[in-house]
C-alpha positions in Angstrom: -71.7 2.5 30.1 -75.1 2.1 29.1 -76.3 -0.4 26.7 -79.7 0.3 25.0 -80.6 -2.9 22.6 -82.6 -0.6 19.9 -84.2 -4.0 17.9 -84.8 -6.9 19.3 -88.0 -9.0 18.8 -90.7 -11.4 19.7 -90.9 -14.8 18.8 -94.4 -15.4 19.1 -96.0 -18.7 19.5 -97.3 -19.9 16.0 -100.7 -19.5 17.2 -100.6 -16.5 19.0 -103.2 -14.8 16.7 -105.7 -17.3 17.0 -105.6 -17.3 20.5 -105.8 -14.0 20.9 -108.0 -12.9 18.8 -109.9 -16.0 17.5 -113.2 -14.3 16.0 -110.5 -12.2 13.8 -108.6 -14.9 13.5 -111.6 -17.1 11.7 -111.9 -14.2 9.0 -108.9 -14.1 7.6 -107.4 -16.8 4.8 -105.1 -19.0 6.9 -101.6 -18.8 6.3 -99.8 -22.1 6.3 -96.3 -22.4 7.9 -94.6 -22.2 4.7 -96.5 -19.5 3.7 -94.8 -17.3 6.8 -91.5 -18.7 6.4 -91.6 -17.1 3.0 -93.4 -14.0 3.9 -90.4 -13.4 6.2 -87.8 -14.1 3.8 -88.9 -13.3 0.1 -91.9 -11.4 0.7 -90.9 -7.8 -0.3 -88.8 -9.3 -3.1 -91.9 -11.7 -4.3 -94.3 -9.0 -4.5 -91.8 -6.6 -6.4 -92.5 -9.6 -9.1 -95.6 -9.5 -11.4 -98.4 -12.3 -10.4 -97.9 -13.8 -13.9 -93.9 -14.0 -14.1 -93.9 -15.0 -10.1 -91.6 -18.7 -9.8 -91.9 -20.9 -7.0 -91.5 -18.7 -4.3 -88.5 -21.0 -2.9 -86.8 -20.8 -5.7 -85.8 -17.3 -3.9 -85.0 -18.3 -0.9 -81.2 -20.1 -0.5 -80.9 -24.0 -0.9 -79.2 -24.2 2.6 -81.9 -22.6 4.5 -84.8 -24.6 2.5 -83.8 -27.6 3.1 -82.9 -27.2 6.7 -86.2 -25.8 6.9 -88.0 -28.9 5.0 -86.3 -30.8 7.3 -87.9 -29.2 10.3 -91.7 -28.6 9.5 -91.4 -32.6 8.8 -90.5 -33.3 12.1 -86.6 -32.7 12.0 -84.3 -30.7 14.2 -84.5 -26.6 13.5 -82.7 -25.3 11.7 -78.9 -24.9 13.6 -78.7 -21.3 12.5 -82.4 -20.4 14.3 -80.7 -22.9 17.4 -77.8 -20.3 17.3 -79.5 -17.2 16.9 -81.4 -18.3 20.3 -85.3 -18.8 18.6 -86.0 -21.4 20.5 -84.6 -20.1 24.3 -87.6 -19.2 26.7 -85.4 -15.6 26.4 -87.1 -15.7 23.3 -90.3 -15.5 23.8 -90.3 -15.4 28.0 -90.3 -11.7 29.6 -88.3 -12.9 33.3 -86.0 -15.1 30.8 -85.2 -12.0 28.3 -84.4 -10.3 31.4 -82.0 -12.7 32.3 -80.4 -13.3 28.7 -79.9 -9.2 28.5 -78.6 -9.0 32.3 -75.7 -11.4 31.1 -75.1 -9.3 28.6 -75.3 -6.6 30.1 -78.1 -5.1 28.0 -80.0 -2.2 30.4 -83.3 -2.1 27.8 -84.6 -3.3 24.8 -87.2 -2.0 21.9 -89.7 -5.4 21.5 -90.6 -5.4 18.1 -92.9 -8.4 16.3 -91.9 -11.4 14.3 -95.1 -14.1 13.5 -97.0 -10.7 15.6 -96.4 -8.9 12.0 -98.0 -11.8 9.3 -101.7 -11.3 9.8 -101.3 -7.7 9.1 -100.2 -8.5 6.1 -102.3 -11.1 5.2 -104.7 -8.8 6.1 -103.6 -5.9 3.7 -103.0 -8.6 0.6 -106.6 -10.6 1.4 -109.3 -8.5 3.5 -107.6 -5.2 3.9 -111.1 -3.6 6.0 -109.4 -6.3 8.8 -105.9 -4.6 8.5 -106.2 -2.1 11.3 -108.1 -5.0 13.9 -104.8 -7.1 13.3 -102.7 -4.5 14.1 -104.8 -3.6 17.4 -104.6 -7.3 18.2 -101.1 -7.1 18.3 -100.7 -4.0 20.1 -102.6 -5.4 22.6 -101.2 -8.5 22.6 -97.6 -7.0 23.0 -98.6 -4.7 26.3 -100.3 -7.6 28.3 -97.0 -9.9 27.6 -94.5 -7.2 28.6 -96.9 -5.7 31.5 -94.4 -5.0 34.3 -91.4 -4.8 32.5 -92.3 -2.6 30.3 -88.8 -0.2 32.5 -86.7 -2.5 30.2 -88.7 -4.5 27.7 -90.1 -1.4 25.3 -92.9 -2.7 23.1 -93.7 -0.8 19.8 -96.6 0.1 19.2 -97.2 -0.9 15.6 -99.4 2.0 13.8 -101.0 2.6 10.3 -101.7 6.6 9.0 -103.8 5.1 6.4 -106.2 6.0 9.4 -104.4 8.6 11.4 -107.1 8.8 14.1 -106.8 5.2 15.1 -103.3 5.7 15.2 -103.2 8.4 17.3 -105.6 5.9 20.1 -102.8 3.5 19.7 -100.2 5.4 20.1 -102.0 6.9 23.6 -103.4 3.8 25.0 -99.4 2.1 24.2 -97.5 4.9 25.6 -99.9 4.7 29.0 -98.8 0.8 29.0 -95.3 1.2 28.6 -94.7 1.9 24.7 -92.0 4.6 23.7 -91.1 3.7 20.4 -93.9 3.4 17.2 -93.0 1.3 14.1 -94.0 3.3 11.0 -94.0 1.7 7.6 -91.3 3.7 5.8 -93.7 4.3 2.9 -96.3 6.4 1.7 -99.5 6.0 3.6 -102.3 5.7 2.2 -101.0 7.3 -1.4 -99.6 10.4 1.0 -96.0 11.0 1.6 -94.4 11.2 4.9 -94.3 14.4 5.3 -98.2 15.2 4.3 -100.2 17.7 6.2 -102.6 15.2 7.3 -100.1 13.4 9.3 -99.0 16.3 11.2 -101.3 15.6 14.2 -99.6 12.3 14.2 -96.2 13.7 14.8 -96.8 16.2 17.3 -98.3 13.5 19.4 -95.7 11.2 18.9 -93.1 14.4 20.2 -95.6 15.3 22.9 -95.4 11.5 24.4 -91.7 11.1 24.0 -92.3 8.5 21.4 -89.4 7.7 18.8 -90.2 6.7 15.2 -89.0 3.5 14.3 -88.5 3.0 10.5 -87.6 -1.1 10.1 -86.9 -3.4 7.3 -90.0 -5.2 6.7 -92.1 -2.3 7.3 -91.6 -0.8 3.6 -91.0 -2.0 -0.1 -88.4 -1.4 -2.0 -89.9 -0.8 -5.5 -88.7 -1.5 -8.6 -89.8 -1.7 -12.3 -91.1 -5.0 -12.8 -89.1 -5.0 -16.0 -85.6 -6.4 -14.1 -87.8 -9.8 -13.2 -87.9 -10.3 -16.8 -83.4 -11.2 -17.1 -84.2 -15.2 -18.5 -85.0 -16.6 -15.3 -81.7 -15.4 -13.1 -83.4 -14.7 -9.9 -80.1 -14.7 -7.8 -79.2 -11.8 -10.3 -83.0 -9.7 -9.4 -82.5 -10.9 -5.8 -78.8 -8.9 -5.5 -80.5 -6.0 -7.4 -83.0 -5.9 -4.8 -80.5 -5.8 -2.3 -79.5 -2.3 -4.0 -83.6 -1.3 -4.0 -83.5 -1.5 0.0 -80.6 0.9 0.4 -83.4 3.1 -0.9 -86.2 2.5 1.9 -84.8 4.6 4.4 -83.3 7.1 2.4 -86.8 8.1 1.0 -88.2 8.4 4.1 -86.1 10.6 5.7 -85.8 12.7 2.8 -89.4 13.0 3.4 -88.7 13.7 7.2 -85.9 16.3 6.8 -86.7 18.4 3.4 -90.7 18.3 4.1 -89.9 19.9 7.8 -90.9 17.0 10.0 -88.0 17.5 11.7 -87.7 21.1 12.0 -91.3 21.7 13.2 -90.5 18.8 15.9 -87.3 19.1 17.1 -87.9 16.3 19.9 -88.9 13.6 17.9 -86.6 11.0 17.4 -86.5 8.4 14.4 -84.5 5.1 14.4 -83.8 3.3 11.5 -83.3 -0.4 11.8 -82.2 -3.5 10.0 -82.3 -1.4 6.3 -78.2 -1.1 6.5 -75.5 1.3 7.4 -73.2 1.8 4.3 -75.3 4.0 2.6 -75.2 6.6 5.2 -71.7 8.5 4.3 -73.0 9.1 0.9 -76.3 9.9 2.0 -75.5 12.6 4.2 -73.4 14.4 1.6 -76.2 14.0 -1.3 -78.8 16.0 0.9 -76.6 18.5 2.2 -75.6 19.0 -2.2 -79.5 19.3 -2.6 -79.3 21.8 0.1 -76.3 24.0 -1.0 -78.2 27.3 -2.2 -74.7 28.4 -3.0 -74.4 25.9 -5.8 -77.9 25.0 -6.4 -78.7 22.0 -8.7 -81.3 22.0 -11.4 -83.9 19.4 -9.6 -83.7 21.5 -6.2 -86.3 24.2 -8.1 -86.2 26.4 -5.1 -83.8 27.6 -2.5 -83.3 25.6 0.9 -85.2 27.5 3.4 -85.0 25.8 6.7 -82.4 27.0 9.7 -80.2 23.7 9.8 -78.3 21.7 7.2 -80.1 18.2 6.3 -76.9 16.5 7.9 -77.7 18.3 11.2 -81.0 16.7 11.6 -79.8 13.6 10.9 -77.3 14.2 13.9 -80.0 15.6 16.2 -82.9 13.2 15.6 -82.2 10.3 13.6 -80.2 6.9 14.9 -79.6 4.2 12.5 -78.9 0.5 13.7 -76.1 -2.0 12.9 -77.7 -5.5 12.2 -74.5 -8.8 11.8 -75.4 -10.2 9.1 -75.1 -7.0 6.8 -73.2 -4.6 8.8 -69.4 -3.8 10.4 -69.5 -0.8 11.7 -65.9 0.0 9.7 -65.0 1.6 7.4 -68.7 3.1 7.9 -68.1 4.8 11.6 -65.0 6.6 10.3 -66.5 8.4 7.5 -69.7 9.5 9.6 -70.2 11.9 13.0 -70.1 9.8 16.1 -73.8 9.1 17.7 -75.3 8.2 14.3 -74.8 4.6 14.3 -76.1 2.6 17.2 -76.2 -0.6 18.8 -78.9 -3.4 18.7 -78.9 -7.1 18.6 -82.0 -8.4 16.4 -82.5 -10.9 18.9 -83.7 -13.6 18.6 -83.5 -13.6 14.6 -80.8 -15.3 12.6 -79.8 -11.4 11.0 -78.3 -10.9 14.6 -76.6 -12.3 17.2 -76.6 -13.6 20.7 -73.1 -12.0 21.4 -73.6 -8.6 19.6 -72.2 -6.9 22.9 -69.1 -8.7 22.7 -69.0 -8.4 18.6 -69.5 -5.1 18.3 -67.0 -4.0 21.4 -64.2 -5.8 19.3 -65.2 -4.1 16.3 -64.7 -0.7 18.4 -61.3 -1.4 19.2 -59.4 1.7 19.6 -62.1 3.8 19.5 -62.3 6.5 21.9 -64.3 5.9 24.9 -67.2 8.6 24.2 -68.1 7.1 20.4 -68.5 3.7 22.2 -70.9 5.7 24.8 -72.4 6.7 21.8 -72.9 3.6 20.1 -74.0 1.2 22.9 -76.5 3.3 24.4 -76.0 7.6 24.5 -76.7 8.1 21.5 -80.0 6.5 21.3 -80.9 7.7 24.8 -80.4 11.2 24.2 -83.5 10.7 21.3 -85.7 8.2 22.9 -85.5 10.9 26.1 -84.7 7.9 28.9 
């Protein structure tokens, strides 16, 4: 049986950037440690918030986790959960030790997606957004040289912008030559255009001509919301649960964008996986956009008749995979309300959201399951889209 790790990540060294790009590097406002930390654990939530009515940024993140991170960036131990997750292994950061860590597990290949790799993007976008695209070609670069010759089993994605569709599409070619078959697109509007906008057309049919999945990640989107539910009399672990419910929303937006624009139909090869934005919402989802489909009992908002060949729900099944993450996710009662295939492993290594063990955690969870859906789920499913 086949076991394809769909997200797993980097940890890169804390000064990666400046090392690798230092001229770029010098430009950019410098983000502290504690300024990451945050970015990786409040940051969508913080800037949901109004600048005026923002509190202390750690007031949002849990007193557990602050603390043991205090204690570390002041010379303490790390944090046991980041010991745990495996952060600090050389698998973590190593290529010849990730090999080793995934042989154990018997893991045959792994998507390599960013962790610190991401931040100066961002920083980028917020503070000197002309040097947006340069971070992200840093990175891109930086990724390929790291994984060069082992790129058979350690995927890097190629992280992209369509802001600027053109420099996208050099990424994506100079990536795939190097070993890239998967390309993390922010799940939002680019550049004030919807996924399925005409301009970004080109960008798809390259990404199908390459054999290059879509990869739609948490982090890589925002879930918006009125600024209106910041203002509850200071309850932020009430606005932080409600955000929780905002993110459920990420992927489900996109791919309505994918499916009823006719992404999907006009490329029928290219494959989309969803990662670390949840599972549950899929039963629910899949019967809501075959409803807005039904010309036989057409809905008000619909405005005109479904016109494409397949039902919404059948290009979910033939193009899109969505990940399991252990923090958020069992795969039950979700599996058993969904078709096989559309759920599929990965292990977020080495971030605390995952686990070290997710093979042997998530083959106890199948229990009982018939041998094919576990095909599926480890490794078949995801295959059959990412065409290895």
């Amino acid at each position: 049986m086949r076991i394809l790790d769909v997200d797993s990540h980097f940890q890169e060294p804390a000064d990666w950037f400046e090392q690798a790009n230092p001229t770029l590097a010098a430009k950019l406002p410098k983000m502290s440690v504690e300024e990451k930390f945050l970015d990786v654990v409040v940051g969508d939530l913080f800037a949901s918030i109004p600048p005026a009515m923002r509190p202390d940024p750690m007031s949002l993140v849990p007193e557990f986790v602050r603390e043991s991170y205090e204690r570390f960036i002041n010379g303490g131990e790390p944090p046991p959960v980041a010991v745990e997750a495996g952060a600090f292994l050389p698998a973590a950061s190593e290529p010849e030790a990730r090999l080793a860590w995934m042989d154990a597990r018997g893991i045959e290949k792994q998507v390599i997606l960013p962790t610190l790799g991401y931040h100066p993007y961002r920083n980028a976008v917020r503070n000197a957004p002309e040097q947006a695209l340069d971070t992200l070609d840093t990175y891109n670069r930086w990724a390929a040289e790291r994984l060069a010759g082992h790129t058979e089993r350690l995927i890097p994605a190629v992280v992209v912008d369509l802001s600027d569709v053109d420099w996208s599409l050099r990424q994506l070619r100079e990536l795939r030559k190097q070993g890239s078959r998967v390309a993390f697109v922010k799940a939002d509007p680019h550049g004030g255009k919807a996924l399925n906008h005409p301009d970004f057309e080109r960008f798809w049919a390259e990404a199908e001509a390459l054999q290059v999945s879509i990869m739609f990640h948490v982090g890589g989107a925002r879930a918006a919301m009125h600024p209106g539910w910041a203002v509850n009399g200071g309850d932020m672990a009430a606005f932080y649960r409600q955000a929780s419910l905002a993110r459920e929303m990420i992927p489900q937006m996109a791919l309505g964008a994918m499916i009823f624009g006719g992404v999907l139909e006009r490329y029928p090869k290219l494959g989309i996986l969803v990662s670390e934005l949840g599972i549950d919402w899929l039963p629910h989802f899949l019967e809501s956009i075959d409803a807005a489909a039904d010309n036989e009992r057409p809905q008000m908002l619909t405005m005109a008749p479904y016109d494409l060949p397949l039902k919404p729900s059948e290009y979910m099944q033939r193009q899109v995979r969505v990940s399991v993450v252990h923090q958020q996710d069992r795969l039950r009662p979700t599996i058993e309300r969904i078709p096989p295939g559309l759920v599929v492993f990965s292990s977020d290594f080495p971030h605390i959201e995952g686990h070290q063990e997710a093979v042997a955690l998530y083959d106890s969870q199948l229990e009982g399951v018939d041998p094919r859906t576990r095909e599926l789920f480890f490794g078949a499913a995801a295959a059959e889209i990412m065409h290895i």
